[in-house]
N, C-alpha and C positions, 0 to 999 in steps of 0.2 A: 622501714628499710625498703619497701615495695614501695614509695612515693619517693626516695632518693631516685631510687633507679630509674621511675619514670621522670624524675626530672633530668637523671644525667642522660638518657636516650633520646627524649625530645630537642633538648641545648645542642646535643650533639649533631642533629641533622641540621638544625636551623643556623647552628656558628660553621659547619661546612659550608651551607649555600648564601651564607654572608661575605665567607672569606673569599666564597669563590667570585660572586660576585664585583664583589669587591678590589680583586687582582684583576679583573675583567676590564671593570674600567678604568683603574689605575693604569693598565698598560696601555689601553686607547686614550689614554689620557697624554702617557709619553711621547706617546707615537702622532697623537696630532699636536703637541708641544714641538715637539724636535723635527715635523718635517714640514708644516703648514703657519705657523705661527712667525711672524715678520720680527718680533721683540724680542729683544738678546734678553732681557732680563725677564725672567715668567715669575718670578714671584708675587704674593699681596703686598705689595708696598705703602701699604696701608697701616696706620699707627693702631692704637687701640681705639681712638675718637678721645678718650678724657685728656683734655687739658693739664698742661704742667703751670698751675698757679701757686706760685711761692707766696708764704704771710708778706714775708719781708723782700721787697723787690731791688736785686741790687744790678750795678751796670756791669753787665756781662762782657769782658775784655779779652780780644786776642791772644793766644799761647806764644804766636810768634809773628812778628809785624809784616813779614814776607807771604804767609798765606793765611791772610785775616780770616778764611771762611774753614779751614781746614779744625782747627780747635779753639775754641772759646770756653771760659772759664767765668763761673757764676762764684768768685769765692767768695759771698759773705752765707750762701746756702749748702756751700762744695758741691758743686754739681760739673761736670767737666762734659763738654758739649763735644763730641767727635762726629765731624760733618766730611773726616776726609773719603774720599772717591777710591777704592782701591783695585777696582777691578774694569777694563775697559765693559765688562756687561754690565754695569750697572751704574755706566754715566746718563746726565739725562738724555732725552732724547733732544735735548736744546742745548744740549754742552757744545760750546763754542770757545777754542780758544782765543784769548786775547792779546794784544800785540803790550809788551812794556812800555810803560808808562812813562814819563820823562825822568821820574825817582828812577827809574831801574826796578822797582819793584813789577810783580804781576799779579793784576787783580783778577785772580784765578782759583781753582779747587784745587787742590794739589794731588797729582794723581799720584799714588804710591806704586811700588815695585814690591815684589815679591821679595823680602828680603832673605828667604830661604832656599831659593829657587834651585841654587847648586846642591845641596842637603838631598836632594829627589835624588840623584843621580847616583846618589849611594845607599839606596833604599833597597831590600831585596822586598818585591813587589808580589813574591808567591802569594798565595792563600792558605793561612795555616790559622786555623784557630787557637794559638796558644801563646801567649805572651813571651815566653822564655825563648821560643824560637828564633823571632825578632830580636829581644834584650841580649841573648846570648854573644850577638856580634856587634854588640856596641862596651863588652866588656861586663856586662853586669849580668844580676839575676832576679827574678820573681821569687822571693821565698813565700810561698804558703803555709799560713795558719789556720788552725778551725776554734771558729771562737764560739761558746755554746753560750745561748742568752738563758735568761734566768727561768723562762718560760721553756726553756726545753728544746730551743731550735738550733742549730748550726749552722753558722755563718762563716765564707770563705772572707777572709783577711790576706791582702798579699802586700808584702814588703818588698821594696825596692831597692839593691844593693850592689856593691859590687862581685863580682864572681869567687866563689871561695873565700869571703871575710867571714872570720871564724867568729866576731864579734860584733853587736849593733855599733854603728857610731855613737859615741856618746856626747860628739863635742858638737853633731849638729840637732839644730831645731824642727822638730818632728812636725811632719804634716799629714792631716787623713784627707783623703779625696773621698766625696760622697758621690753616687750616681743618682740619675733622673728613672721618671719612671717607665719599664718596662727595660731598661739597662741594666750591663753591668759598669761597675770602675773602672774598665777595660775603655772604657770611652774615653778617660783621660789619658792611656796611654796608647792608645792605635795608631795614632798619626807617627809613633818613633821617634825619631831626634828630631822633628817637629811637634812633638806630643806636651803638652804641661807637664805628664808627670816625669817626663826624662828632662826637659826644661828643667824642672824645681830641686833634682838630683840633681843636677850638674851646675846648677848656683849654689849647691852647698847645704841644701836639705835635708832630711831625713823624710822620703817619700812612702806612705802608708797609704793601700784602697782599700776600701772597706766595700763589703756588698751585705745587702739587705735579707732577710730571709725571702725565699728559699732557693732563687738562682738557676742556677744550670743546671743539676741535680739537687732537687731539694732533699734534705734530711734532717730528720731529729731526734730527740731521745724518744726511743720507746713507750720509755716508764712511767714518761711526762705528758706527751701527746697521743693521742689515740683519736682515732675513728675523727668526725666533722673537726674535732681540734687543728687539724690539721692543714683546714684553710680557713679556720674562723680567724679572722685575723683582719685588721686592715693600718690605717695610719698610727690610730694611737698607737696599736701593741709595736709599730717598727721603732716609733718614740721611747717610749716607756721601755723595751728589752734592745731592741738591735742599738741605734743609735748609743745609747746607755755603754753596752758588753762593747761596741766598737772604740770607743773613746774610749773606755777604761782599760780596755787592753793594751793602747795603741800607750796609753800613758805608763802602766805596768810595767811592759815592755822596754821603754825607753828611760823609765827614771827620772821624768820630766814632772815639773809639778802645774803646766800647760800648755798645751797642742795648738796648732794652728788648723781651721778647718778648712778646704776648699769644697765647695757643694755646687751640683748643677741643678736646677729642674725641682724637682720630687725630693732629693737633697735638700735642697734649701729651705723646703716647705718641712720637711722632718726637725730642721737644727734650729729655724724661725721659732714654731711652735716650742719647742724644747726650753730656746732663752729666753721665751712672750710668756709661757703657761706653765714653765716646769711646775713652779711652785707645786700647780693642780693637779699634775701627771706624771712625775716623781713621787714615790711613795715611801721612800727610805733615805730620805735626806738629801739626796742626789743632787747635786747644783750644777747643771750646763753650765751657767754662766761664771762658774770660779773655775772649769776644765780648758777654757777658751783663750788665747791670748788673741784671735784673733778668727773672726769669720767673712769669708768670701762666699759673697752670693752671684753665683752666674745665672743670667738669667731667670733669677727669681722667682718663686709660683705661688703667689700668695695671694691674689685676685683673679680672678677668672676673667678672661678675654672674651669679643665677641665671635669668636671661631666655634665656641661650642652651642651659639643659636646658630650660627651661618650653615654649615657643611651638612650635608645632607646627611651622610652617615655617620658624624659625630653627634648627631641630634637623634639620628636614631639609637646610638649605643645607652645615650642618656635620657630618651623616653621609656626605653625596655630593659636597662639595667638591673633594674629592682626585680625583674623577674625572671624566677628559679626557669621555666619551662624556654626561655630564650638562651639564656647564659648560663643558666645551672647554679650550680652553691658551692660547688671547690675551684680548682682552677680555672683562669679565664681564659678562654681560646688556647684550649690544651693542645687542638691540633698545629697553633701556630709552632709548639714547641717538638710535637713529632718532626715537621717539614724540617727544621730548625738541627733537629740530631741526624735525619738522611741527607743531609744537601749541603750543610754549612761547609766550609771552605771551598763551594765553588764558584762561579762570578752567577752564573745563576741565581742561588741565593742572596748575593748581596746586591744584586740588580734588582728581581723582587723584590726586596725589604726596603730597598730603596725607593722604586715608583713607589709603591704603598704609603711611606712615610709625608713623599712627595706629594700624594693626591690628599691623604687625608689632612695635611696641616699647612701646604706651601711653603711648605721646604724646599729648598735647592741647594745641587753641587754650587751653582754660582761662584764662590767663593772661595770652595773648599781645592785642594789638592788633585786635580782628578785622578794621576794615580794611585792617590792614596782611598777613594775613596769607597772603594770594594773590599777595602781593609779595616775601615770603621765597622763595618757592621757585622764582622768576623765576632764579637763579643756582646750581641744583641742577639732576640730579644731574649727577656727570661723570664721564669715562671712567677706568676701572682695572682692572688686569690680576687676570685670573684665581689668579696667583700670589701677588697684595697678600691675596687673600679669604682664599687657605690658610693665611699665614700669620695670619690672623684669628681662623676657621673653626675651622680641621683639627683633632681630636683625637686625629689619628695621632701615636704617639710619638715617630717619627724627625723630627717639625716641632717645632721648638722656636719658638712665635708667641706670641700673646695667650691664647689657649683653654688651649693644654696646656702654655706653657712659662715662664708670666710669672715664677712662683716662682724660676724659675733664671736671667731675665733680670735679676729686680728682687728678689733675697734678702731675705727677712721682716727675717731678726734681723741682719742687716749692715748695717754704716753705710755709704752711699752718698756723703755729703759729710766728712767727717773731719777735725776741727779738735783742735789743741792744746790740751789742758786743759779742753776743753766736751764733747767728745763723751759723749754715755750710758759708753760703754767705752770705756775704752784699750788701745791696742794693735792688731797690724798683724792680726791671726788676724781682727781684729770688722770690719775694712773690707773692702769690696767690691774694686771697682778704683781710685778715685782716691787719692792720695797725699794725705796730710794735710799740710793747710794751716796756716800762722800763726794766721788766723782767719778770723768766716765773714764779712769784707768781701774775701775772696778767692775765694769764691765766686757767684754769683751769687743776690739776694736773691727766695726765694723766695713766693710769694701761691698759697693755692689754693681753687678755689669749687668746695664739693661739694655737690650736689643730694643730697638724704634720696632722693628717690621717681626714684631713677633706678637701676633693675635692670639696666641693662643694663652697668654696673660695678659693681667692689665699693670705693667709695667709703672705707665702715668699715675696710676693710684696709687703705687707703692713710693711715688717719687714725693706726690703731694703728699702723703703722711708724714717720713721722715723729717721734711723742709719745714714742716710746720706742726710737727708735736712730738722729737724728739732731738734734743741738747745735739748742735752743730760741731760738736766738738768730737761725737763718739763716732760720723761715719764720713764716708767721702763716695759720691755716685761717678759713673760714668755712662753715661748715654747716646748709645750710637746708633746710628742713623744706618745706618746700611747693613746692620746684622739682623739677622733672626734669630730661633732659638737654640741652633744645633751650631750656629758659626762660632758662639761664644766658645766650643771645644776643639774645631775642626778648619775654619777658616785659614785660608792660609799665611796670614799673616796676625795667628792670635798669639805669639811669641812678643811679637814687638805692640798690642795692643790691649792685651792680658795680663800676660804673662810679668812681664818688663813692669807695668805700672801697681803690679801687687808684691813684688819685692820692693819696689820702693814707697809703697807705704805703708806695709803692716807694720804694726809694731813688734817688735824682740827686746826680751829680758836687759840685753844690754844696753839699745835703742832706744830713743826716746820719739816719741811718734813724729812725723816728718813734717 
């Protein structure tokens, strides 16, 4: 008990003069970005460095014969190439345009428009940290659930509906939204009637977020959890209990015999693992992959980027992670969550949370909404254990996480989903863990949206597995050049580059894949 204590007093002075540091230069960071810096565009535009090398290399053709360069399509690998320009900050610094061509066509980038631009204008712009406030005047409501995992935790679940429906819809097709890490699901819906999750309600959804243990207010059973329980915890147990009680509720609930998932970030890496390794991390029959009709992976986090050898302070989170007398052994940066309960709703806040995010990963507004964008982070950060980071973080060898162990969680040259007569290889030596299937409508239909300019995975590696060791039938990528990690929720024009392209091709019960 006397060695807890002196680890949580130590951690506590040293994640003070971290954080503070750390705000210190983020905000000198802003301040000579926004007043001395000549380049409209400040982000790392910088890919992850690996190569996208397909087995099978096919000619990659035009979307549309008027702006050849804008989208190009690989369809013998499905990979959908988006090179359009959407923001005057982030044309080259050689963008030139050019004069038409004797065809009438322009051999040009096609620079896009805001297609939401009027939608702002009916936004009430307050700062309220609470979803319903915003929903309430679009007609609908947040209903909240407390969903308890089998391990004893309580999990907030919020359903998306219209105001005073006294009953779920039944006729529409359920969707859970997963958040990334150090979020809540609240990230899907911030943006409002530019938001996915009010998008996916308003095509005809049944919109479901699930959040992770322990949130904004953590809690649990008493009976069950006690004393270090309480933040021993990290990726498996959100697998194996949250991920598990979220989908099985969301399915309960709805009378559906399978859910559509949409995941960002941390998401993704949770529902990956779940459909790659259930078999090992399921204990009571549990099959991800029969609850699924369909998974969306935004921004993917299933290889490590080189942003966490690069950034000074993210290398130091991940040299000193492992130890109790820096970071402590229950929650991580507990003071970020005090700041977080006295400040939240003021531009303040969301101004800090924003340089922060900014210096630590090269993130930017760029793209996004600017006045929406002090309203994103109204529903950030939240609480998570010290142990969730290591498994993160750590590049101790005995951790087998995201830093030091994805290779062996998420095998390069093995087939992860394994079908009859399509896989790349045949044979049991080339699969991972799950059993091969009849086909891949026995799987769950995969979509994945990878940001180019986002270091902080290695996207390209996730690109090269798929294309060359798992059946072209079961997924379809998209690749864009001009996002990062955070545009795939927030960007302002991720309605018509999201949104739009994952209704038309998930699969549904009545639908036959596109």
């Amino acid at each position: 008990m006397a060695l807890i204590w002196l680890y949580t007093s130590v951690s506590a002075v040293i994640t003070t003069c971290f954080l503070t540091v750390l705000f210190i230069l983020a905000l000198f960071s802003n301040l000579l970005v926004s007043h001395f810096k000549g380049a409209k565009d400040k982000r790392d535009t910088r890919s992850s460095k690996t190569p996208i090398r397909p087995r099978k290399q096919s000619r990659v053709s035009s979307a549309n014969s008027e702006t050849p360069l804008s989208i190009e399509v690989d369809t013998l690998n499905n990979i959908e190439y988006d090179h359009i320009i959407s923001s005057v900050d982030t044309r080259p610094a050689t963008y030139q345009k050019e004069e038409p061509n004797i065809s009438g066509s322009v051999n040009d980038i096609e620079m896009q428009e805001n297609p939401f631009a009027d939608v702002l204008n009916a936004e009430d712009l307050r700062l309220v940290p609470d979803l319903n406030y915003y929903y309430s005047q679009y007609g609908l409501q947040i209903e909240e659930y407390s969903v308890e995992t089998e391990d004893g935790f309580f999990l907030d679940l919020w359903h998306l509906r219209l105001k005073n429906a006294e009953t779920i819809a039944q006729d529409r097709h359920p969707m859970l939204l997963l958040h990334g890490l150090l979020q809540s699901s609240g990230s899907f819906a911030s943006g409002g009637r530019k938001s996915l999750a009010y998008f996916l309600h308003q095509s005809g959804f049944d919109v479901w977020m699930g959040n992770n243990r322990c949130g904004f207010h953590p809690r649990w059973n008493g009976a069950h959890v006690r004393g270090q329980e309480k933040w021993n915890w990290d990726m498996n147990a959100m697998i194996e209990f949250d991920l598990k009680a979220l989908v099985s509720s969301v399915l309960e609930k709805t009378h559906k015999p399978k859910i559509t998932l949409i995941a960002h970030s941390q998401g993704t890496t949770q529902t990956f693992m779940g459909l790659v390794n259930g078999e090992r991390i399921f204990k009571d029959g549990f099959n991800l992959n029969d609850k699924l009709e369909n998974f969306v992976a935004l921004a993917p986090a299933i290889y490590p980027g080189p942003l966490l050898e690069e950034k000074s302070f993210v290398k130091f989170m991940v040299n000193y992670i492992n130890s109790p007398f820096v970071f402590g052994k229950k929650s991580f940066l507990p003071l970020m969550m005090t700041m977080r309960n006295l400040m939240v709703g003021s531009k303040l806040f969301s101004f800090l949370s924003y340089i922060m995010f900014n210096y630590l990963f090269d993130w930017n507004d760029t793209l996004w909404d600017r006045d929406l964008r002090d309203r994103h982070f109204l529903f950030s950060p939240v609480s998570i254990s010290v142990k969730l980071m290591v498994w993160w973080l750590s590049s101790d060898s005995s951790v087998i996480g995201f830093n030091n162990g994805s290779g062996k969680i998420f095998p390069d040259a093995l087939t992860f989903f394994p079908v009859e007569d399509e896989s790349p290889k045949n044979g049991n030596e080339h699969c991972h863990v799950n059993k091969t299937r009849q086909n891949t409508r026995h799987f769950p239909r995969i979509l994945m949206f990878i940001p180019k300019q986002d270091r902080l995975v290695d996207g390209e590696r996730l690109i090269n597995h798929f294309v060359n060791h798992e059946p072209h039938s079961l997924y379809k990528l998209w690749y864009i050049d001009e996002y990062s990690h955070l545009d795939v929720l927030w960007a302002h024009d991720v309605i018509e580059r999201i949104g739009k392209p994952i209704l038309a091709n998930i699969r549904l019960p009545e639908r036959p894949i596109p």
